[in-house]
C-alpha positions in Angstrom: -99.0 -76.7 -7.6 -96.0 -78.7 -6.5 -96.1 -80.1 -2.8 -93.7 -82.3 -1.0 -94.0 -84.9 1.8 -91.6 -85.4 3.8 -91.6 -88.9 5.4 -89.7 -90.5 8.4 -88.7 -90.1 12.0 -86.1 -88.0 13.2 -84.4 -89.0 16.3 -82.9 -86.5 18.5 -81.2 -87.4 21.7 -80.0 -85.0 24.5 -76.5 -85.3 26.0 -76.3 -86.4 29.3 -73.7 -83.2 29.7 -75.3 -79.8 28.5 -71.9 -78.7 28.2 -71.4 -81.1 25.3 -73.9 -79.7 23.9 -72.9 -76.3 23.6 -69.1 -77.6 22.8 -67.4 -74.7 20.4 -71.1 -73.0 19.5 -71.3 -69.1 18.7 -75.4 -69.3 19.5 -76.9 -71.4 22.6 -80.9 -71.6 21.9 -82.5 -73.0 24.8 -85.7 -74.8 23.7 -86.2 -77.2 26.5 -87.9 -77.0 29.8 -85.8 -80.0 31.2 -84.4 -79.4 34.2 -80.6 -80.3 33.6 -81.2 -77.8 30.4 -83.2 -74.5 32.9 -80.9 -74.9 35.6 -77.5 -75.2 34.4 -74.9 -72.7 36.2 -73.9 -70.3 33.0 -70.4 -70.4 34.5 -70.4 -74.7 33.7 -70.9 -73.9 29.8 -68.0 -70.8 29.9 -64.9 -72.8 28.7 -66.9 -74.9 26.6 -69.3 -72.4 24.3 -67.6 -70.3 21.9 -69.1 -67.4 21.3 -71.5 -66.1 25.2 -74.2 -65.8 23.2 -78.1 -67.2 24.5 -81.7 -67.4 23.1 -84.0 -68.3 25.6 -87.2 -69.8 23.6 -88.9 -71.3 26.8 -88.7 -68.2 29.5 -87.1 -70.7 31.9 -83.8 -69.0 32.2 -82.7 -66.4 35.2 -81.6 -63.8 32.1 -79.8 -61.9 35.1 -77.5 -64.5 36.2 -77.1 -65.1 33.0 -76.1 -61.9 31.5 -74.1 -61.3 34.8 -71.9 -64.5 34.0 -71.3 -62.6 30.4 -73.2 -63.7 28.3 -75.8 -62.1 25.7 -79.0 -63.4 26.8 -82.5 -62.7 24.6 -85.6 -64.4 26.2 -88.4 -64.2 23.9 -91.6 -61.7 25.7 -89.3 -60.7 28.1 -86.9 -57.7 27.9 
């Protein structure tokens, strides 16, 4: 049996701007609970995300303003 360890810290950092973050992406997953992240205006991130397209991994998301701005929104347990 082979196993592998991987070792080392991986630093992420968030942008300041969620727009920047979502700069020319076809799939937005939302993963944080931050605040600046939950309760962004979907109509901020339209000229800036390529494809209107949103997983919702924390619930924290209004899925109807979302969806009603355009975009595809799936929120995992929730329809």
């Amino acid at each position: 049996m082979t196993s592998h360890l991987v070792t080392g810290v991986v630093k992420a950092e968030a942008p300041n701007d969620p727009g920047a973050a979502v700069h020319n992406a076809d799939l937005r997953l939302h993963l944080a609970e931050w605040p600046q992240f939950s309760h962004i205006d979907p109509g901020h991130l339209a000229a800036r995300a390529g494809t209107p397209r949103v997983i919702d991994g924390r619930g924290t998301l209004d899925t109807e303003t979302w969806r009603q701005a355009g975009r595809t929104v799936r929120a995992l347990g929730r329809p």
